[in-house]
N, C-alpha and C positions, 0 to 999 in steps of 0.2 A: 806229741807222743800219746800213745794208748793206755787209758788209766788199765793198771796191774792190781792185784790183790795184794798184800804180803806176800803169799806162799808160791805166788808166780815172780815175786821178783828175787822172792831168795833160787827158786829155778832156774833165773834165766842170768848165771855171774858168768861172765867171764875170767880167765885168768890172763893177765899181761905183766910179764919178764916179773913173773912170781908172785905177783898182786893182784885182788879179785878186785872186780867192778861190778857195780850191781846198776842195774838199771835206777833212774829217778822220775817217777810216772808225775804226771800234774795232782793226781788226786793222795797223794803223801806232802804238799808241797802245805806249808802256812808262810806267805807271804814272800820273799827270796829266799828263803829256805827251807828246809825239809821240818818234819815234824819230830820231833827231837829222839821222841821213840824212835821211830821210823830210823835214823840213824842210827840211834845206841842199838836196832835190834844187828842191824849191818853187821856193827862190829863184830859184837856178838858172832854171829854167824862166822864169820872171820875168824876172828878167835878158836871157835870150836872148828875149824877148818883144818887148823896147822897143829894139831897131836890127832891121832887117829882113835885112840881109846881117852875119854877124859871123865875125871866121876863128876857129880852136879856141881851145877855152880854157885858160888856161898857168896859172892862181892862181888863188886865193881865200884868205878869209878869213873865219871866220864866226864869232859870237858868239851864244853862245844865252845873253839874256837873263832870259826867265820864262818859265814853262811854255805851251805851246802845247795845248791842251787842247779848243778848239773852232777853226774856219775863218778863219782871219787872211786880213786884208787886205794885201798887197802893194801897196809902194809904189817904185818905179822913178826914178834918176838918174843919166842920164849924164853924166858928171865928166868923160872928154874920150873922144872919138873920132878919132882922131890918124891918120894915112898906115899906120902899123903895130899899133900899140894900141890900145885901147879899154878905157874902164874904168868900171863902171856899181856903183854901192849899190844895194841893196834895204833895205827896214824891212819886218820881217811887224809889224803889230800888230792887238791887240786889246781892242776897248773903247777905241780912241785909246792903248794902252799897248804901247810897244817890247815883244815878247817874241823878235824876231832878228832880225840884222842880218849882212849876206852883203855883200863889196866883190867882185865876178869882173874880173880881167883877162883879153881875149884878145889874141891876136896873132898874128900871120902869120909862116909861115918864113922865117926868115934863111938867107943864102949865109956858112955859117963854116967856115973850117978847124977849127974844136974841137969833138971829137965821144969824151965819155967816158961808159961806159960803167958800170952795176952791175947784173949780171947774177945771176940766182937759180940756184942748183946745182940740180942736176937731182932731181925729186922721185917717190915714188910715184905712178902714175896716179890722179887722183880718186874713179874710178868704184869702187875695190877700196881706197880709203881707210875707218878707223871711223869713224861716223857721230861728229859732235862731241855731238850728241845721242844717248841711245839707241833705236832706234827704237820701243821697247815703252815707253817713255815714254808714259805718261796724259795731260798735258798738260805744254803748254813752257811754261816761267819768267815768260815777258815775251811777252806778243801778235805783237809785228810782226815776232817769229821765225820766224813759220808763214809767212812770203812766203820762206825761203831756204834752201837748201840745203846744209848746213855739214860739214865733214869733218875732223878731227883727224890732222894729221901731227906735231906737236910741243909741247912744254911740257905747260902741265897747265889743267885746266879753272877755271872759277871757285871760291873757299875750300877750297881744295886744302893749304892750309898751306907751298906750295910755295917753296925758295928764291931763285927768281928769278920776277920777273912776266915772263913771257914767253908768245906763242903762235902757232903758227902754224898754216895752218888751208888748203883748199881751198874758194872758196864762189863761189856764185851766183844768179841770182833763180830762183826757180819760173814767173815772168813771162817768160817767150820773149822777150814785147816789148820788154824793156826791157834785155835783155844787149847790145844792139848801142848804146844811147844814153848820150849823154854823161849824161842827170839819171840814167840808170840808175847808171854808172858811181859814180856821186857818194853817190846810195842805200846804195850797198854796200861802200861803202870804210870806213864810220863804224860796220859791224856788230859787230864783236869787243867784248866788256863791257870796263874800264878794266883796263890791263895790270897794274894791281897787285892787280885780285881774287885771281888765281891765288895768290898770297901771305899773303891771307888764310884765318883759318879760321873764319869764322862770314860771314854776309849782313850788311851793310848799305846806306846808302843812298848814291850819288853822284851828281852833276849835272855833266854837260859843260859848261865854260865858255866855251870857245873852240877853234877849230880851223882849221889853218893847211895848206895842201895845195897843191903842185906839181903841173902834170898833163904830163909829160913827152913824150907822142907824141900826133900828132894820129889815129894809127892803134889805135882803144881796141877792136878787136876780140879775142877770143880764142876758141880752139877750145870748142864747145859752153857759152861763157858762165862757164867756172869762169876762176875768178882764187885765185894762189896770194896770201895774204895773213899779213902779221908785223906783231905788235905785240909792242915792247920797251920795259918802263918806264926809263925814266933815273933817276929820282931821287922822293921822297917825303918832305914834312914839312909837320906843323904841318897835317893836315888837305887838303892838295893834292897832285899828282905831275903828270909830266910824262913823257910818254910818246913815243915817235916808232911812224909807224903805215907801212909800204909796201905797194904791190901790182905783184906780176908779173904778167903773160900765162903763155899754158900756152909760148911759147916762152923764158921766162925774160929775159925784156926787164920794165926798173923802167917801170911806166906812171903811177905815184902815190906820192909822197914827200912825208908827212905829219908835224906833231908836232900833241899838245892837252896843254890845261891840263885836269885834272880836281879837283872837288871830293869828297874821302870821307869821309862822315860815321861813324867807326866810330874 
């Protein structure tokens, strides 16, 4: 198949007996399965497909089941549409088999006196950041790395041996189209590998289990598309961890406050 951008595979769904289908291009793909954005933006889409007027979106919740590997079919339920909220499930499956499962809530601004803040300290411009990659790099790790453009401000890269999973990072799509939209948004918040690679020192395999994200402004613009982004593991046993993931604007305003469950097989 022909590698697609985001904003051409959200163009080119089909509908079949009431359920969209999105293309699955090789350059989204990490390994037998999609890249977990890449999916959660799916539903997403999906989601905001099935009510016609929706105000922004405030949560989610997504579950990746089994690997996504060819064009699932999407399937849509609004759970309630309420004066302020709105709350709708998706199921992608394939072959008739759950392989994710996305709940989005949206909602409309409130009139509140409480308005608190977590603001990001002020950081190197992106443009004159090291590439998290290097550019002389032959080829990248994982496919659906090539849609983004990644810049290393902090911590340490993956099997680094390093004592804390930690990293922080400046990124954005290579897709113009898709820095100003909310499925972009959502595409790019899931890029960083599991916080606890940096801690390792050899490769092995993980699979995202679940992932839980806050979308905090309905204003998800930033200067030329980069977003500063941190990922910090909490904690790790028995084969799992647990991570919390954020992302600022280049004005250092929190637009996405994340945590997932990760499986590491190593």
């Amino acid at each position: 198949m022909t590698k697609l951008s985001l904003s051409q595979v959200l163009a080119s769904s089909d509908r079949l007996n009431g359920m969209l289908q999105f293309p699955v291009p090789p350059n989204w793909m990490q390994g037998r399965t999609t890249y977990g954005g890449f999916s959660s933006a799916l539903l997403l889409a999906a989601a905001r497909n099935a009510v016609d007027v929706l105000p922004p979106l405030r949560s989610a919740l997504i579950n990746f089941t089994a690997p996504i590997g060819s064009p699932p079919l999407i399937e849509t339920e609004v759970l309630r549409n309420g004066r302020n909220v709105t709350t709708i499930n998706t199921r992608a499956s394939i072959e008739g088999n759950t392989a994710a499962l996305g709940t989005f809530t949206f909602g409309k601004a409130q009139d509140s006196h409480v308005a608190f803040e977590h603001p990001a300290k002020a950081e190197i411009q992106p443009e004159i950041t090291e590439h998290y990659f290097p550019p002389d790099l032959p080829k990248l790790p994982i496919a659906f790395l090539e849609n983004f453009d990644v810049r290393l401000i902090d911590g340490a890269r993956p099997f680094a041996g390093a004592e804390r999973g930690y990293v922080k990072v400046w990124a954005r799509h290579n897709d113009a189209d898709m820095r100003d939209r909310i499925e972009g948004l959502i595409a790019i918040a899931d890029l960083l590998p599991p916080a606890i690679f940096p801690t390792l020192k050899k490769p092995g395999n993980n699979s995202s289990m679940n992932w839980i994200f806050n979308v905090l402004s309905e204003d998800i613009h930033t200067r030329d598309g980069w977003w500063l982004m941190e990922h910090q593991l909490t904690a790790g046993h028995d084969g799992y961890s647990s991570q919390v993931m954020r992302m600022w604007n280049t004005d250092g305003d929190l637009i996405v406050d994340g945590m997932q469950s990760v499986i590491i097989f190593v």
